[in-house]
N, C-alpha and C positions, 0 to 999 in steps of 0.2 A: 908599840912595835909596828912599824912601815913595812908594806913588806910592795914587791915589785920596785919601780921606777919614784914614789913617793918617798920625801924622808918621814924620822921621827918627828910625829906630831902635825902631820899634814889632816890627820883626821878629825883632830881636836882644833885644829884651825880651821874647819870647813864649819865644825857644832859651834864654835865661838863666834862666825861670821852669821850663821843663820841666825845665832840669837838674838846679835846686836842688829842683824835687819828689822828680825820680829818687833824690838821691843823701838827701834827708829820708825815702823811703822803705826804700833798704838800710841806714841807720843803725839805723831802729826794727825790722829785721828781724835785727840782730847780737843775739845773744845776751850775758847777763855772767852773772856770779852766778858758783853752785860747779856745777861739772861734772860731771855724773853717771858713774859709774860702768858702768852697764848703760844700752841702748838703751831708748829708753819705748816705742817700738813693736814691735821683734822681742827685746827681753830680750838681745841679744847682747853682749856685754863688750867697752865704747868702751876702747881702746888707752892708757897714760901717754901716750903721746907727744901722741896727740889729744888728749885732757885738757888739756895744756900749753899746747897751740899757741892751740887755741879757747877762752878763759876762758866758761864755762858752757853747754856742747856737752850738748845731749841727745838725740843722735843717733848711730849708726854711721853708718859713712862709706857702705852703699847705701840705709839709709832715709832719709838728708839728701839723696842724687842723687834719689832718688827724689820727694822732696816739691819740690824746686828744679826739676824738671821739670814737674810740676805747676802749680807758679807760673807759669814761662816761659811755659806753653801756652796758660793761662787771659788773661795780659796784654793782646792786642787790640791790641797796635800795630803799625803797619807800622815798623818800623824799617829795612828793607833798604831800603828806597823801589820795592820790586821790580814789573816792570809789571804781573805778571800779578797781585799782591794787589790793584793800585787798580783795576784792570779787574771787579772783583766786587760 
């Protein structure tokens, strides 16, 4: 139900545009290519196994945690819907 100057389904068109932003954003953030061997940030020796799993990983596994927190933090969205962030 629309309700004001919106029709039916303007809402669910706005949740179906964010999703498909979201999920065109972790696509362009997946890596391919060939898989390096050593970390590009701390030079530490990325694992076969990780090599395998992630097709073109240039990362160990705590400067990848590390930069994915990064991101998380910078992002700006209320996701939780949580009271005390709209309160701000």
């Amino acid at each position: 139900m629309a309700g004001g100057w919106s029709r039916d389904g303007a809402v669910q068109d706005q949740i179906d545009a964010s999703v498909e932003d979201a999920v065109s954003l972790a696509r362009s953030r997946l890596s391919g290519g060939k898989s390096l061997s050593h970390c590009e940030d701390c030079d530490a020796e990325i694992p076969k196994a990780r090599q395998e799993a992630i097709p073109g990983v240039h990362f160990c596994v705590n400067c990848q945690s590390e930069r994915d927190k990064e991101q998380t933090a910078a992002s700006g969205f209320n996701r939780r819907a949580s009271k005390d962030s709209q309160l701000r």
